[in-house]
C-alpha positions as CSV (number, residue, x, y, z in Angstrom):
1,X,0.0,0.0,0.0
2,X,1.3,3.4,-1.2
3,X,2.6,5.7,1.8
4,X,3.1,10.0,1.1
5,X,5.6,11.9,3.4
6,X,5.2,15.6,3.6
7,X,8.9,17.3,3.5
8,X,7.1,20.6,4.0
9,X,4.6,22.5,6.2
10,X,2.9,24.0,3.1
11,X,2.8,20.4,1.5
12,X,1.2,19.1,4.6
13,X,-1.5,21.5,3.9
14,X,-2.4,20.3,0.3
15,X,-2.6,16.8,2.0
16,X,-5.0,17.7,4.0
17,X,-7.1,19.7,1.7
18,X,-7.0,16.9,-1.4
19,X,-7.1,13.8,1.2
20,X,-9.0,10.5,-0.1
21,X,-11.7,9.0,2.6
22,X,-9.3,6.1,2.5
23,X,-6.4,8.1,3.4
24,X,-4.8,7.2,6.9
25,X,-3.1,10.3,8.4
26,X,-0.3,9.1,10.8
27,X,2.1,11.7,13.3
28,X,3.9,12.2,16.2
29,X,1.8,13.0,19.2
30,X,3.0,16.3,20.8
31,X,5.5,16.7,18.6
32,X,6.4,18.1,15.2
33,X,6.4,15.7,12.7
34,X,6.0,15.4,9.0
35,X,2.8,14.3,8.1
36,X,2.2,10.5,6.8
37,X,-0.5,9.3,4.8
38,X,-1.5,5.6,4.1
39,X,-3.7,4.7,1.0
40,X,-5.7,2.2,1.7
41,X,-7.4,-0.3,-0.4
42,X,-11.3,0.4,-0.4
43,X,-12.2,-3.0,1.0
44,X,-9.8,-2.5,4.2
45,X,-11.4,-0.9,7.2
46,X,-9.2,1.5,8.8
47,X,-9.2,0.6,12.4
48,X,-8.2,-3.4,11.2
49,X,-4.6,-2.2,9.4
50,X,-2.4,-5.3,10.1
51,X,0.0,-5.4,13.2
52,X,3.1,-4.9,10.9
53,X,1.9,-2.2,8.4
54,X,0.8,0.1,11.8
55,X,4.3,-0.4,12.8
56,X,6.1,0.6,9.4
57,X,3.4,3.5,9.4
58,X,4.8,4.5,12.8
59,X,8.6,4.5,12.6
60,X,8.5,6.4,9.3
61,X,6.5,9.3,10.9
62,X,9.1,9.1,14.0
63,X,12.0,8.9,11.7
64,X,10.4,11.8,10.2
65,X,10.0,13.8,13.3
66,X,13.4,15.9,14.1
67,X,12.7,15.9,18.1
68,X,10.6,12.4,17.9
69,X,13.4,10.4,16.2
70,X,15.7,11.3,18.9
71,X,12.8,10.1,21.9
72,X,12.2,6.7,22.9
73,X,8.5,5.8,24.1
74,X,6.6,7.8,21.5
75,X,3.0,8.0,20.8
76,X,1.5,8.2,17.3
77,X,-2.2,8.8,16.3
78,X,-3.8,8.4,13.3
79,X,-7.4,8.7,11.6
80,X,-8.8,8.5,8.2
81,X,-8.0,11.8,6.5
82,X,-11.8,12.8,6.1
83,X,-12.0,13.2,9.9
84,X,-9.1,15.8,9.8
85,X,-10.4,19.3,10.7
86,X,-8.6,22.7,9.6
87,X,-9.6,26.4,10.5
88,X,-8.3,29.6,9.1
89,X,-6.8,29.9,12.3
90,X,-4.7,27.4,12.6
91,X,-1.2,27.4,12.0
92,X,0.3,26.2,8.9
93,X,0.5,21.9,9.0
94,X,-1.9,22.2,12.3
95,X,-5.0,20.0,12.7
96,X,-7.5,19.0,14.9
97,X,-9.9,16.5,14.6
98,X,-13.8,16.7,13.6
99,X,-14.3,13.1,16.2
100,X,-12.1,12.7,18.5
101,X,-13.4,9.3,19.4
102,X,-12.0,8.1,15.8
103,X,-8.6,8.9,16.9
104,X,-6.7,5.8,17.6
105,X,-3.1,5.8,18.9
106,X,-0.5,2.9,18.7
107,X,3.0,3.2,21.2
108,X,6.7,3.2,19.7
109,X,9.3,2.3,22.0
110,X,12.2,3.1,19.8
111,X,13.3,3.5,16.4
112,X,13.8,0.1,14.5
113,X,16.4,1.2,12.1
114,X,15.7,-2.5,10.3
115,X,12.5,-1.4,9.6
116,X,13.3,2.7,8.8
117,X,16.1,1.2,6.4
118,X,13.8,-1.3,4.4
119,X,11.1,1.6,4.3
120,X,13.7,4.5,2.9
121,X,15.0,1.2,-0.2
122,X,11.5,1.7,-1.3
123,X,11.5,5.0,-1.3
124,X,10.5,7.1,-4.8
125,X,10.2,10.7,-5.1
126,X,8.2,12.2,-7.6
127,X,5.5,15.7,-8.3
128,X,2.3,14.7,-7.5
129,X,-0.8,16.9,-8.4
130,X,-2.8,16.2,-5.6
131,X,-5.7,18.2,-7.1
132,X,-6.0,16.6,-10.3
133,X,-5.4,12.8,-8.5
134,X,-8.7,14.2,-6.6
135,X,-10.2,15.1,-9.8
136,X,-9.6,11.7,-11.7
137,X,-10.7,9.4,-8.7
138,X,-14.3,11.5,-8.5
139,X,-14.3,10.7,-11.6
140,X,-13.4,7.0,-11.7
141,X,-15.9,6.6,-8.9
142,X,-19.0,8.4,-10.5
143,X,-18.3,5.8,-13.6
144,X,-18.3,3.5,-11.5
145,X,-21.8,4.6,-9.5
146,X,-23.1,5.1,-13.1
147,X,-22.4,1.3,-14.3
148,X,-23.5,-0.6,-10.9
149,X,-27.1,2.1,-11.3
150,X,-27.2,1.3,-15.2
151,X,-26.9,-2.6,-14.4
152,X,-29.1,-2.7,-11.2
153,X,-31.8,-1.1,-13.8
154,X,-31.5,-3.5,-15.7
155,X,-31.5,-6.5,-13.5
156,X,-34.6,-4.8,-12.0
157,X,-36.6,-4.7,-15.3
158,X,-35.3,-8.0,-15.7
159,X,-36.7,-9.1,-12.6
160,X,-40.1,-7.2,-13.3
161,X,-40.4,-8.9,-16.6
162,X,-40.0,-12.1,-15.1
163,X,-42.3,-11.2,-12.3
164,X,-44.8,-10.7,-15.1
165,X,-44.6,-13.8,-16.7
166,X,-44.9,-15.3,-13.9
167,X,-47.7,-13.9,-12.6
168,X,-49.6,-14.4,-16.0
169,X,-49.1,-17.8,-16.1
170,X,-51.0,-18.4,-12.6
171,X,-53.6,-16.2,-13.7
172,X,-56.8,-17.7,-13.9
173,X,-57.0,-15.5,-17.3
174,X,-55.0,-17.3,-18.9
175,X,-56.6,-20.8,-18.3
176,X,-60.1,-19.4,-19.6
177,X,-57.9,-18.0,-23.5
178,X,-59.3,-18.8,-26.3
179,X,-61.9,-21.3,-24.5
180,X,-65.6,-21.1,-25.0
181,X,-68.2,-22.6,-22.9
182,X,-71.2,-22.1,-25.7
183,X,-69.0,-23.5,-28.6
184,X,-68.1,-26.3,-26.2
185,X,-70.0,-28.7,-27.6
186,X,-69.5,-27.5,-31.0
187,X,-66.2,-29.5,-31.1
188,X,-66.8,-32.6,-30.2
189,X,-67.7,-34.8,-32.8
190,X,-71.8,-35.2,-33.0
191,X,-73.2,-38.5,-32.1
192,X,-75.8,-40.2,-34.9
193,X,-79.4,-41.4,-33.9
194,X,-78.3,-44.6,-33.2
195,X,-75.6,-43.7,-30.6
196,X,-78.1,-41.2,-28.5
197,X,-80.4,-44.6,-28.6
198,X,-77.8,-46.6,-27.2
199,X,-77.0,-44.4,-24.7
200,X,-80.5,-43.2,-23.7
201,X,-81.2,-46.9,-22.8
């Protein structure tokens, strides 16, 4: 899963602004820290990211911390980006949080330089237009809205047909088509004198 480091205040802000609702925002409690996010797939719930990613999450935002990399015993929190809260008066990179109660927090005793050191191989750098990632994923997801609507039409009017049908052929209409109770007699084949004796004795 893709992880973004701010390397600046004034990108932290553009991070907030453009962040996905599957965005995980992870930083140094307390402290100043660069701000981490985590994309997450949309079928993973945020508060069941796996033991090991929450600790690779958590030494890069301490590594990434001047005054936290230097601590032992650190807490980071983090919470899905949608539930980061800015106002004009805060200072540039400073947050608070719309719900507090989805605010989760996970302890570092120290710096795992195993674990900085295989995160910072994997490291790429490269200009990303947050607004315009924005702008393409609001669009991939209104297709996709567009083509589950378009096919749950149709497999309702499918379903309505077939309801239909069904319900004609229990109807009791459909038993009495084309049937004629005065001409009923009219079809069978007429018996000669002989045969209305022979059955009137």
């Amino acid at each position: 899963m893709p992880a973004e480091t701010s390397r600046c205040h004034f990108l932290d802000e553009e991070l907030i602004k453009y962040a996905w609702p599957q965005d995980i925002w992870f930083h140094v409690d307390k402290l100043s820290s660069a701000h981490v996010y985590l994309r997450m797939p949309d079928s993973m719930s945020w508060e069941a990211i796996p033991e090991a990613l929450l600790t690779d999450c958590a030494q890069l935002v301490k590594a990434n911390s001047i005054e936290g990399n230097k601590k032992d015993n650190l807490t980071i929190i983090y919470t899905p980006g949608d539930n980061l809260k800015k106002t004009g008066d805060m200072a540039v990179g400073q947050v608070s949080f719309h719900n507090e109660k989805r605010v989760k927090r996970v302890h570092v005793i120290a710096r795992e330089n195993p674990v900085v050191n295989r995160l910072n191989k994997t490291k790429t750098e490269r200009q990303v237009d947050h607004e315009q990632e924005r702008v393409e994923r609001v669009k991939r997801e209104s297709a996709a809205r567009r083509a589950s609507a378009a096919e749950k039409k149709k497999a309702d009017l499918e379903l309505a047909h077939a309801r239909e049908a069904e319900k004609a052929s229990r109807s009791y209409d459909s038993l009495f088509n084309g049937y004629d109770e005065d001409n009923e007699h009219a079809t069978l084949p007429r018996k000669t004198g002989k045969e209305l004796e022979e059955d009137f004795m």
